[in-house]
KEVEXGU-649980 format. One line per 5 residues: number of its first residue (from 1); for each residue x, y, z of N, C-alpha, C. Coordinates in steps of 0.001 Angstrom, whole numbers, plus 500000, padded with zeros to 6 digits. Atoms other than C-alpha are relative to their C-alpha. Layout:
# KEVEXGU-649980
NUM) X Y Z X Y Z X Y Z; ...
# end
This chain:
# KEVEXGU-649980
1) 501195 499966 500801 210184 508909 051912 499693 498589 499551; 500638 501463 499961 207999 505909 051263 499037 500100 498857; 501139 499824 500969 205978 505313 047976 499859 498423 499649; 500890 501671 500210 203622 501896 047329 499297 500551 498822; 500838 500033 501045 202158 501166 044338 499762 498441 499752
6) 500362 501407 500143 200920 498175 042617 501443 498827 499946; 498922 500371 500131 204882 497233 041755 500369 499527 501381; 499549 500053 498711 205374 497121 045620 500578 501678 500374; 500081 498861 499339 207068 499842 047851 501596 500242 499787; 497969 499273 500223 210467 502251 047143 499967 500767 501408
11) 500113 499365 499034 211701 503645 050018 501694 500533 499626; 498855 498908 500069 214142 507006 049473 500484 500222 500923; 499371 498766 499095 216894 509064 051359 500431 501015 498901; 499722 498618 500301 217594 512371 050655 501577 499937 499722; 498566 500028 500382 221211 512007 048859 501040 501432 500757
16) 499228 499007 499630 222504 515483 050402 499851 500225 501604; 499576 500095 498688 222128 514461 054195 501210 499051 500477; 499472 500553 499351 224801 512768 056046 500159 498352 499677; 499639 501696 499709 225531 508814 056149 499141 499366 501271; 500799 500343 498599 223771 508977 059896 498842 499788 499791
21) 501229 499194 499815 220977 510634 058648 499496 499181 499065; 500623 500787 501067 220094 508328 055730 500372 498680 500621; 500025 501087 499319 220568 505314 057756 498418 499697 500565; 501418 499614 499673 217993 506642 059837 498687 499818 499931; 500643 500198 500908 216109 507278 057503 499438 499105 499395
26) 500498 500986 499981 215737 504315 056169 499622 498999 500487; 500701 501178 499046 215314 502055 058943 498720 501205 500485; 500871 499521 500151 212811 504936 059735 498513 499174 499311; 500965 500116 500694 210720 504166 056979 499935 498767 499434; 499813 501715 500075 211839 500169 056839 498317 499383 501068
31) 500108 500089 499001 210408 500712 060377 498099 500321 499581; 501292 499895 500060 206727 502216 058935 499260 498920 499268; 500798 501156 500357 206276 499200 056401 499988 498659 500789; 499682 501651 499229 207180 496321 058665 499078 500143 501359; 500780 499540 499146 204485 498249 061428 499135 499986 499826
36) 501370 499608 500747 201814 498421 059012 499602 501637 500178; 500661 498646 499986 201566 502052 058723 500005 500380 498480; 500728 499708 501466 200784 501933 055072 498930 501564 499852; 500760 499448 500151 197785 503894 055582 500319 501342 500559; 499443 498475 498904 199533 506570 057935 500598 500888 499155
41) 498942 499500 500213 202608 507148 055775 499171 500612 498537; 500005 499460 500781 202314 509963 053131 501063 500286 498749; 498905 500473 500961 203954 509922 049436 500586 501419 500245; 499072 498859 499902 205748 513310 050425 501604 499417 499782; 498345 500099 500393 209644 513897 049402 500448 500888 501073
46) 499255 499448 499248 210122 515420 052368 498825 499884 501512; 500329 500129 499068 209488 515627 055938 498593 500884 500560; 500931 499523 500109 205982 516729 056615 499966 500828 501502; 500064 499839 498872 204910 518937 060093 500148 499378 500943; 500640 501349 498684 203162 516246 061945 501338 499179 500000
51) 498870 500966 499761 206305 514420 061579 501379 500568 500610; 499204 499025 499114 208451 517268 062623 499918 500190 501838; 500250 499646 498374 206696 518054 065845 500342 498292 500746; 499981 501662 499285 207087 513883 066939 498589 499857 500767; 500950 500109 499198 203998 513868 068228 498974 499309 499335
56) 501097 500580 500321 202270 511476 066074 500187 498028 500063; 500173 501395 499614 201910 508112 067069 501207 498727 498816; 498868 500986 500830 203365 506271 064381 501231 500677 499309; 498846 499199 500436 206580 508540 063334 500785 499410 501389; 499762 501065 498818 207210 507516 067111 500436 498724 500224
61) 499878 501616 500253 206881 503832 066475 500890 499874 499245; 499194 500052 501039 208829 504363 063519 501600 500416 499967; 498257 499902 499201 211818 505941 065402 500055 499492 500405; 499595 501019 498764 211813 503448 067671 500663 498628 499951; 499548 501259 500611 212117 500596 065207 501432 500565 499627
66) 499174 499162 500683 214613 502709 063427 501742 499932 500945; 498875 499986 498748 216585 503103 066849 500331 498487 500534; 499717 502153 499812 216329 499217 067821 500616 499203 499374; 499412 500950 501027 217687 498047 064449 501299 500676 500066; 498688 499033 500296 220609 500568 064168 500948 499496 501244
71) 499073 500173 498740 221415 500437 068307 499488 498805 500365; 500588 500429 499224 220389 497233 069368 499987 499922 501503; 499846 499753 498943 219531 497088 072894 500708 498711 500721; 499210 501294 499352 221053 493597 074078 501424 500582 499914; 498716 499878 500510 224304 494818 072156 500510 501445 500469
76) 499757 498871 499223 224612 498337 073939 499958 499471 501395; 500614 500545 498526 223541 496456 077272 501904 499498 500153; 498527 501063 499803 226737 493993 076781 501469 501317 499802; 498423 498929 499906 229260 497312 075344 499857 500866 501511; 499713 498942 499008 228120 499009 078681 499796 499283 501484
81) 499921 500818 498863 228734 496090 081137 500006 500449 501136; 499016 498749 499051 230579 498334 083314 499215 500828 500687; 501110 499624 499091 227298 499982 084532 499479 501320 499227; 500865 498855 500556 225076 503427 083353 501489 501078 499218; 499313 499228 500633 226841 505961 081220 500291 501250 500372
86) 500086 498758 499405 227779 509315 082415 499594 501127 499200; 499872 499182 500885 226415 511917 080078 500693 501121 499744; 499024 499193 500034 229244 514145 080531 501305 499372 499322; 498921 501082 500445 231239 510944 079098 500393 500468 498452; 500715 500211 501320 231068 512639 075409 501143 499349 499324
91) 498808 501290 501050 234421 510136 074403 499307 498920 499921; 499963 501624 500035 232757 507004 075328 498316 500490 499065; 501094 499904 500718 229356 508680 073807 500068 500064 498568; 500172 499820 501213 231024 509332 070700 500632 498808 499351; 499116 501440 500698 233295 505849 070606 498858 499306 499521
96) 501027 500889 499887 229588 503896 070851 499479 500637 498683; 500676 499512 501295 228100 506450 067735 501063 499443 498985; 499278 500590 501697 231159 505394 065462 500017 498661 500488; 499706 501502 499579 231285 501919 066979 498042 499101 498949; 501087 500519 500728 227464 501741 065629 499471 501033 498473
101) 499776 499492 501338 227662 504304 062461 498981 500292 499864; 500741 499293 499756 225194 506167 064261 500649 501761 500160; 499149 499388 499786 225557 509743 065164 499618 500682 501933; 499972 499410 498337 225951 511402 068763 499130 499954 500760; 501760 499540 499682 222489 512537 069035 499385 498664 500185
106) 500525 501522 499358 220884 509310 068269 500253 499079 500875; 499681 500971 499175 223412 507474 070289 499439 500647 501608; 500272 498642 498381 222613 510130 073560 498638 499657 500006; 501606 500137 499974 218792 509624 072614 499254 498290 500435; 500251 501089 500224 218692 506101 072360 500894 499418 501493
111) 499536 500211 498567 220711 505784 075736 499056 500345 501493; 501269 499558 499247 218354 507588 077349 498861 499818 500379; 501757 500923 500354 215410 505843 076074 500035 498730 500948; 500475 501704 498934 216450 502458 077835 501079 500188 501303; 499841 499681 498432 217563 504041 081097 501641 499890 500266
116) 498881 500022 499062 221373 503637 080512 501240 501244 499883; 499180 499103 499976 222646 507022 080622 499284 501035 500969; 500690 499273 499126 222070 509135 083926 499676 501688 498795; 500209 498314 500904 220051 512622 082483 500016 500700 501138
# end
């Protein structure tokens, strides 16, 4: 959650999710002011539809930053020298989520995204 006012901008996590999930989270919504989606982002305390379904343009953008700052891609490139990932690998999928203090999912998603895990 993201709230601007004249003071400048607070940006919340939800204290009763995870460590992954409020990471996330906040590069999430690090990820909507540093994009300029000021005008997009709504003062909700919680996760709205349109942001559920992923299908809105900047929630998108906003995972993406979110996923870039957390996994970077140079620094996954260099831990996976060795060549594409096997997605049946789920030891080396889950060494890379605690290695980046991500969790499974994101790391599996975010592998996927830059082509180095066969789907």
């Amino acid at each position: 959650m993201q709230r601007q006012d004249d003071d400048g901008v607070l940006i919340a996590v939800n204290s009763t999710h995870g460590p992954h999930r409020q990471r996330f989270t906040l590069g999430h919504e690090l990820g909507h002011w540093l994009l300029g989606h000021q005008d997009a982002v709504d003062n909700e305390l919680y996760r709205n539809e349109l942001a559920s379904r992923g299908e809105s343009t900047v929630e998108i953008e906003a995972n993406a930053f979110a996923a870039a700052l957390l996994m970077p891609e140079d620094w996954l490139r260099e831990d996976l020298a060795a060549g594409v990932l096997d997605p049946m690998d789920e030891e080396q999928i889950d060494s890379l989520a605690r290695r980046y203090n991500v969790s499974p999912q994101a790391m599996t998603f975010r592998l996927i995204n830059l082509n180095l895990m066969r789907t």
